[in-house]
C-alpha positions as CSV (number, residue, x, y, z in Angstrom):
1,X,193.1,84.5,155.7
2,X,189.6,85.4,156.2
3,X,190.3,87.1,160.1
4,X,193.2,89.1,158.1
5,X,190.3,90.1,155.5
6,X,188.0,91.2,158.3
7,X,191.0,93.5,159.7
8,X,191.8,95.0,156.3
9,X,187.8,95.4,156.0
10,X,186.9,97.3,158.9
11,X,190.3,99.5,158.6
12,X,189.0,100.7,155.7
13,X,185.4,101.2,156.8
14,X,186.7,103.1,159.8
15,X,189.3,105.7,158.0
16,X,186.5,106.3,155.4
17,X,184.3,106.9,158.5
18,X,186.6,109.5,159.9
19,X,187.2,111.0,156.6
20,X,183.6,111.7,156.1
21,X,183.6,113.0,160.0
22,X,186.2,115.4,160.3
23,X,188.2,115.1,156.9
24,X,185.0,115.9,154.5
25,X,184.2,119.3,153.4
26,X,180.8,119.8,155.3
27,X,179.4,122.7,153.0
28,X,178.6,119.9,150.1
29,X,174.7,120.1,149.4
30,X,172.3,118.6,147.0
31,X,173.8,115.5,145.1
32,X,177.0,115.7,146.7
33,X,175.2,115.9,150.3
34,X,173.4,112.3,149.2
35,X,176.5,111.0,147.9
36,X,178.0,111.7,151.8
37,X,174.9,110.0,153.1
38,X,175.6,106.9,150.8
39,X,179.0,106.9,152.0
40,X,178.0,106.9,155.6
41,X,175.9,103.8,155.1
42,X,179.0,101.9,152.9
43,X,180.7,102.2,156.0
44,X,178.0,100.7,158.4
45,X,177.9,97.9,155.8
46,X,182.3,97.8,156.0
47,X,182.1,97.5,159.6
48,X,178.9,95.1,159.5
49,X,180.7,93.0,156.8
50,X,184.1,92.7,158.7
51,X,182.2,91.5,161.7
52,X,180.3,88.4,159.5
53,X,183.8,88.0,158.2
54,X,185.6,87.5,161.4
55,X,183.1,85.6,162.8
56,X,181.2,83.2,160.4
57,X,179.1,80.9,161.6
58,X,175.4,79.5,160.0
59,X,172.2,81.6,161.6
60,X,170.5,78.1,161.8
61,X,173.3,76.9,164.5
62,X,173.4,79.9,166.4
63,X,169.6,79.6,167.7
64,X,169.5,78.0,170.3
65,X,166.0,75.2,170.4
66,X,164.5,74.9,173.7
């Protein structure tokens, strides 16, 4: 369930990613033109959060001691 989450996840974060990139008028400026900028960072936090979905793990377990 939680792989199948991820998927649904970063599909999203990607078709917003192309909206804003070739689907979103490109003339908006002032609030709109920080409300695009938001956007753009949502979808670097959909595709970041899909990846911590599909591959959990603890960040204590993953270092390795030497």
């Amino acid at each position: 369930m939680r792989r199948l989450s991820a998927v649904v996840v970063l599909l999203a974060g990607i078709a917003l990613g192309l909206w804003l990139a070739f689907g979103a008028p490109h003339e908006w400026d002032g609030g709109l033109k920080l409300l695009r900028f938001a956007l753009g960072l949502g979808v670097l936090g959909l595709v970041g959060g899909s990846a911590k979905l599909m591959f959990p793990g603890d960040s204590e377990g993953d270092a390795r001691q030497v």
